[in-house]
DRENFI-489138 format. One record per residue (C-alpha): x, y, z; residue number from 1. Coordinates in pm, whole numbers. Layout:
BEGIN
pt X->X&Y->Y&Z->Z&k->NUM
...
//
This chain:
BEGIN
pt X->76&Y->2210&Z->2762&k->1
pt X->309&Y->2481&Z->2919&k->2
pt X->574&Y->2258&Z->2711&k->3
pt X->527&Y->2429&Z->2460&k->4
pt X->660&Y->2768&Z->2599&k->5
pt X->1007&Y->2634&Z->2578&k->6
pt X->1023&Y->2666&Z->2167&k->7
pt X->1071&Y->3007&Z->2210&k->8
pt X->1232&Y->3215&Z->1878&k->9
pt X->1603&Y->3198&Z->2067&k->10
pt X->1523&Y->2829&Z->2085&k->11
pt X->1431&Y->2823&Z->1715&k->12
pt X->1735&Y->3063&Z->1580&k->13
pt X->1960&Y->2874&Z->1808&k->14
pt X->1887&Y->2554&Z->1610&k->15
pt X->1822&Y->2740&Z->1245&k->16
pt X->2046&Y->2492&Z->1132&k->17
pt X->1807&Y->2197&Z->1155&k->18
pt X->1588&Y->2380&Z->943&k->19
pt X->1801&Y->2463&Z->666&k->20
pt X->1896&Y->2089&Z->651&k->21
pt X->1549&Y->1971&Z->689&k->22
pt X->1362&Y->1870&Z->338&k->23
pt X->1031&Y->1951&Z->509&k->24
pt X->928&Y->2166&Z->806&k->25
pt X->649&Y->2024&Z->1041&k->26
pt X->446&Y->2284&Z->1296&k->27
pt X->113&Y->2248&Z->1483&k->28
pt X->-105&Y->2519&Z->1652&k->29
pt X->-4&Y->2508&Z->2037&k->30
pt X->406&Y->2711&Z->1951&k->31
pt X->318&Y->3073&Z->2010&k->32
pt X->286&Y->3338&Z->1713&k->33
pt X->607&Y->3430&Z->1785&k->34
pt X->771&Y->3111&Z->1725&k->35
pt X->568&Y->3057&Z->1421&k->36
pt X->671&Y->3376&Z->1303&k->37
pt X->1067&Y->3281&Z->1367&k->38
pt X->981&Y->2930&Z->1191&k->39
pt X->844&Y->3110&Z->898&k->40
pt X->1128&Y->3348&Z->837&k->41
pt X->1405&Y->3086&Z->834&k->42
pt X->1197&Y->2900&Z->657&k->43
pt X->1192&Y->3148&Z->388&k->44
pt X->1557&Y->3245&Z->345&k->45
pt X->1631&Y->2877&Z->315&k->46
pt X->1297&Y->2791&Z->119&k->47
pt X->1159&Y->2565&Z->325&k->48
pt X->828&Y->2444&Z->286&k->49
pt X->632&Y->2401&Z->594&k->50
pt X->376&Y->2125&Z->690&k->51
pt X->102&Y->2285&Z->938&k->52
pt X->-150&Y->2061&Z->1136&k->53
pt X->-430&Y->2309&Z->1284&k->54
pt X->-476&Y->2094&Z->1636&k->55
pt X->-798&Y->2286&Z->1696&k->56
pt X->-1043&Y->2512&Z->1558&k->57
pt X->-991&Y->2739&Z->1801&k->58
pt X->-644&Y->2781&Z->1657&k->59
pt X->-645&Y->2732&Z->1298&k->60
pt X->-569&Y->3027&Z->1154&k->61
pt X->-287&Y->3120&Z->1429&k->62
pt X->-30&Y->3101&Z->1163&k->63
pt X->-169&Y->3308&Z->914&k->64
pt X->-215&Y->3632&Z->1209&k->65
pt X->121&Y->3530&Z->1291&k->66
pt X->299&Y->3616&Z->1021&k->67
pt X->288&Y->3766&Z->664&k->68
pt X->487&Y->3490&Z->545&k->69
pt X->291&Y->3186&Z->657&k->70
pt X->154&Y->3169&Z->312&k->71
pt X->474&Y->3164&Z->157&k->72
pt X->581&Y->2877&Z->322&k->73
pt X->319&Y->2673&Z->419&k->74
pt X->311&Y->2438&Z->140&k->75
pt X->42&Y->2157&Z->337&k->76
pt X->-241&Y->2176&Z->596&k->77
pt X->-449&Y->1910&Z->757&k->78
pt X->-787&Y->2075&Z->881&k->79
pt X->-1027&Y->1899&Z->934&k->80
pt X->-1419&Y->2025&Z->798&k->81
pt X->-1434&Y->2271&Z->1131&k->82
pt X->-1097&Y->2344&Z->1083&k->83
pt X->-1095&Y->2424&Z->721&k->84
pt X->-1395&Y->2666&Z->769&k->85
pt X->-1163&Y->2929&Z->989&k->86
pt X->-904&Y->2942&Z->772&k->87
pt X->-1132&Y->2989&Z->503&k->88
pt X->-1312&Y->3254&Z->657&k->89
pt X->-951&Y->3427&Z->818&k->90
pt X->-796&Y->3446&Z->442&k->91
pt X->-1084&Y->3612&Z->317&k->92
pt X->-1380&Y->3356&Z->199&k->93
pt X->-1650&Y->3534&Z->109&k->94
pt X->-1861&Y->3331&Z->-179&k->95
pt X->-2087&Y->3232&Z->22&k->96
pt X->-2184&Y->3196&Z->390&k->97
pt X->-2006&Y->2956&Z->559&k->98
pt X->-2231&Y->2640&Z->711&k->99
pt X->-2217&Y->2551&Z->1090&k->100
pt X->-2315&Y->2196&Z->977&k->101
pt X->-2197&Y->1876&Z->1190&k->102
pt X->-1965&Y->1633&Z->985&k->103
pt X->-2263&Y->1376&Z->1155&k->104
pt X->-2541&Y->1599&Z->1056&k->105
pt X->-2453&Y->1627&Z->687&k->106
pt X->-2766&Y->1430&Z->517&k->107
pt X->-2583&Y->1361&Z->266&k->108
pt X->-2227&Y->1296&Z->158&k->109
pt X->-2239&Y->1459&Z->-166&k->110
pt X->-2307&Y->1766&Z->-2&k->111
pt X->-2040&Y->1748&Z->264&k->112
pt X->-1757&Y->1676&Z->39&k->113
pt X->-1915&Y->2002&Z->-198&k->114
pt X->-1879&Y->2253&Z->79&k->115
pt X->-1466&Y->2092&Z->98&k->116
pt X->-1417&Y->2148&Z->-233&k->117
pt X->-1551&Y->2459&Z->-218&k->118
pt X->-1372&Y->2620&Z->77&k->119
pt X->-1066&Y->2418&Z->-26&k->120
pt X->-1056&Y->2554&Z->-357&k->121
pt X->-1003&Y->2873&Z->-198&k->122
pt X->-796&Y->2771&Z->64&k->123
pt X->-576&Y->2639&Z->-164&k->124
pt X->-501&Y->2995&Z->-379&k->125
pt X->-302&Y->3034&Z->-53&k->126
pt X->-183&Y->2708&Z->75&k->127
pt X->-74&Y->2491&Z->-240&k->128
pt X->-153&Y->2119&Z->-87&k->129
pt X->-484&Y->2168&Z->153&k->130
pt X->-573&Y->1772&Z->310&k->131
pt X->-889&Y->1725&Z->514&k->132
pt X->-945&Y->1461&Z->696&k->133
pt X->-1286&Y->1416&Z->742&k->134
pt X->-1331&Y->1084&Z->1054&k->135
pt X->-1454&Y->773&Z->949&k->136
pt X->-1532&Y->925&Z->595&k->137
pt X->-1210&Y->938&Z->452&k->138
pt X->-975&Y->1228&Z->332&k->139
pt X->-976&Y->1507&Z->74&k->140
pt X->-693&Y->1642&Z->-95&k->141
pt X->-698&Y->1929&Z->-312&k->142
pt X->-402&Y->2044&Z->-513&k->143
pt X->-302&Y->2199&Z->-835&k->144
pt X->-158&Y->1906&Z->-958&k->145
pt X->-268&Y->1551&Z->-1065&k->146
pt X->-244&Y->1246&Z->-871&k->147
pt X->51&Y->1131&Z->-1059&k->148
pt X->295&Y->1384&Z->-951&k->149
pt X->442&Y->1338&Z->-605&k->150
pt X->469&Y->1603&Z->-371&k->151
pt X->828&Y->1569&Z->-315&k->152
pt X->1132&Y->1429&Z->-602&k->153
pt X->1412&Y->1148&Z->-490&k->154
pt X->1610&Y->1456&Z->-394&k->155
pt X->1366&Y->1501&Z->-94&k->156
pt X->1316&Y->1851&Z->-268&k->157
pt X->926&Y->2019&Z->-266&k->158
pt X->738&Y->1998&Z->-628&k->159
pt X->564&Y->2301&Z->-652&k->160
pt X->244&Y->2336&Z->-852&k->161
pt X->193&Y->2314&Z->-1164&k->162
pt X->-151&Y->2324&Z->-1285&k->163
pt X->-352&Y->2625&Z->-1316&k->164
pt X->-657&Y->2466&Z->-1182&k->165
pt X->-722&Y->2262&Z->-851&k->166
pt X->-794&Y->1959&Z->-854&k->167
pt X->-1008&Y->1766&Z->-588&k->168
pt X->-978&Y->1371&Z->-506&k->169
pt X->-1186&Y->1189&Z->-219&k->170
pt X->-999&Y->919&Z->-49&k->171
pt X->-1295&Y->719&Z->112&k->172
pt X->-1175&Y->587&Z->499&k->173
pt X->-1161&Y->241&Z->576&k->174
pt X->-1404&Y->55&Z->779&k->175
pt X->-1266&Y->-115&Z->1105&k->176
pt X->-1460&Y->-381&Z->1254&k->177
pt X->-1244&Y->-330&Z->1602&k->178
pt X->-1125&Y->2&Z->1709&k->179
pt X->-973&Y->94&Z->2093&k->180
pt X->-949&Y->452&Z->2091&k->181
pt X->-939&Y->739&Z->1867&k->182
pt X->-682&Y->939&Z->2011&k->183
pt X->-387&Y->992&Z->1811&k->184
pt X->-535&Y->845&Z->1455&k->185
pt X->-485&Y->1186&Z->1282&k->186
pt X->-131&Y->1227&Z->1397&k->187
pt X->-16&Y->913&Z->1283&k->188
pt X->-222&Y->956&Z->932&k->189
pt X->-1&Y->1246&Z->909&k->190
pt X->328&Y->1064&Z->989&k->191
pt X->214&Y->789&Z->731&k->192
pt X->128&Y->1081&Z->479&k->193
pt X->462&Y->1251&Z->561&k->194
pt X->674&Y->975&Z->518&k->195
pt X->531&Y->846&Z->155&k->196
pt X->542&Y->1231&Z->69&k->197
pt X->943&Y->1231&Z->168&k->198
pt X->966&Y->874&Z->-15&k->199
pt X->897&Y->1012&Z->-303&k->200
pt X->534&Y->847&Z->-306&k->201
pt X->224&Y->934&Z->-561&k->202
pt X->-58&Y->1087&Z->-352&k->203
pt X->-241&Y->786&Z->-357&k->204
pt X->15&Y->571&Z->-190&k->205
pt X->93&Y->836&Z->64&k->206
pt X->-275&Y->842&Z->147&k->207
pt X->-272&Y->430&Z->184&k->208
pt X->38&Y->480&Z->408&k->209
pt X->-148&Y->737&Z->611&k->210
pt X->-395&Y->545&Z->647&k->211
pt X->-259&Y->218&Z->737&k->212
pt X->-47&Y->433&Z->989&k->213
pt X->-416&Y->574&Z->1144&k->214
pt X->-548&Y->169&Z->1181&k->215
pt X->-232&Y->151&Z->1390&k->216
pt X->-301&Y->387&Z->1603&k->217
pt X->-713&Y->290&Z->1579&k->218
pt X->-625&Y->-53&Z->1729&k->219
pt X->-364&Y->11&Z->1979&k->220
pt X->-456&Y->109&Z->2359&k->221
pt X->-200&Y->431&Z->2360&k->222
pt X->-223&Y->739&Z->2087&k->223
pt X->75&Y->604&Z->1986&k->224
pt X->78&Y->249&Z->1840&k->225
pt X->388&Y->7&Z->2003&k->226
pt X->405&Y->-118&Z->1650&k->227
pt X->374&Y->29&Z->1292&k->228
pt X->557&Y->-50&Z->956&k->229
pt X->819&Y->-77&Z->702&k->230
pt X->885&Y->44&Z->363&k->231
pt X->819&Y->-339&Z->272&k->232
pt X->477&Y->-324&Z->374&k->233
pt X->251&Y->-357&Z->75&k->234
pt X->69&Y->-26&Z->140&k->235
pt X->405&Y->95&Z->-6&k->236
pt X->369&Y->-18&Z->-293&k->237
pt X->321&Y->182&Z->-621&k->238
pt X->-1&Y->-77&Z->-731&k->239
pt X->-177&Y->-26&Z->-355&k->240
pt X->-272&Y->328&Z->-346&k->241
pt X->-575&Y->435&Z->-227&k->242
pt X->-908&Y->481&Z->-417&k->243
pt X->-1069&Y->765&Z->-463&k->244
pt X->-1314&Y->952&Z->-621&k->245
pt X->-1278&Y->1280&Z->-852&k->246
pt X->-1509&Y->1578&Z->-714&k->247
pt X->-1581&Y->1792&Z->-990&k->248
pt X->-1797&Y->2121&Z->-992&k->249
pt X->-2135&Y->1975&Z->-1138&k->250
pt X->-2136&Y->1777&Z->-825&k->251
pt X->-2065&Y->1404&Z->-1030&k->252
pt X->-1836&Y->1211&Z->-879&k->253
pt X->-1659&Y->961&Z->-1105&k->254
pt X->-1485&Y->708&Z->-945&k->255
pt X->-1102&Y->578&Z->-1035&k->256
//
């Protein structure tokens, strides 16, 4: 892990010009605070957003000690539940006590996807696009937007929000009947994700994407599958995108 020593801010300055040339900007938790710190500021002169994937628990909320300007740039997270609950709790959640529950211990689904909605409502006053990915369950998005605007333009260029409310959508996971290994499934969800989002995908197709990348990865012996996809695959395609299932405050789900 010591790698990770070498993206030090020269490093980062050295190459600022990536960044400025770069539609989106893509950071996990194991660069220093320094380095997210330099990542954040250039991001910010050349309004940049940034696309942050916590790694751990432990480190969740790095960026947002880091630097004053995380939330200014940080347009999309990917906690997951444990995840989710210390950023929550580092930007200031305090509507309620925050549960120690086990994704596995949760009786009952309705109840795990109300405490993401909840803490992801909040999350997302600071973060505008906040996607957890909950295992086997499936994902939640929450955004101030509806599912029918994309997250980026055929420009490549960020869509900021534009609804005064957020809005919450359960993506339920598929079932495999063969999986390998687990290693690796998130990070190619989020390459799937990322690369819909940059094709100028609706969220539902991005999350179909993502989540035929994750199978990959689910049924290949490495973390990294040998073999993914093309933009010809039919998880590309406008008609295919994922289900999912509105989560609305009085705690009935309607399903789309």
């Amino acid at each position: 892990m010591s790698v990770h020593n070498a993206i030090s801010t020269n490093w980062i300055n050295t190459h600022a010009k990536l960044i400025q040339d770069a539609p989106l900007v893509i950071i996990d938790a194991n660069i220093s605070e320094e380095a997210m710190k330099a990542t954040f500021d250039l991001c910010l002169q050349y309004d940049k957003p940034v696309f942050f994937e916590p790694t751990d628990m432990r480190f969740a909320a790095k960026p947002f000690n880091a630097s004053d300007n995380a939330c200014k740039v940080i347009r999309f997270i990917t906690p997951n539940l444990y995840e989710l609950r210390e950023i929550a709790k580092n930007l200031g959640f305090k509507e309620q006590p925050i549960a120690n529950t086990l994704i596995e211990n949760f009786s009952e689904l309705d109840d795990l996807l109300q405490e993401v909605r909840t803490l992801g409502s909040f999350t997302v006053n600071h973060v505008d696009n906040v996607i957890v990915t909950l295992g086997y369950y499936g994902v939640v998005i929450i955004r101030r937007a509806c599912e029918q605007v994309p997250f980026f333009d055929s420009t490549e260029t960020y869509q900021r929000r534009v609804a005064d409310k957020p809005q919450t959508r359960f993506y339920p996971g598929r079932k495999l009947d063969y999986i390998v290994n687990v290693s690796g499934a998130g990070d190619s969800f989020s390459s799937g994700f990322i690369a819909a989002m940059l094709g100028g995908r609706l969220e539902a197709v991005c999350v179909e994407v993502g989540f035929e990348a994750a199978c990959c990865a689910l049924t290949s012996k490495g973390a990294v599958a040998e073999l993914y996809f093309g933009r010809s695959h039919p998880c590309w395609d406008e008609t295919n995108g994922a289900r999912f299932i509105t989560i609305e405050q009085s705690e009935q789900f309607s399903l789309k």
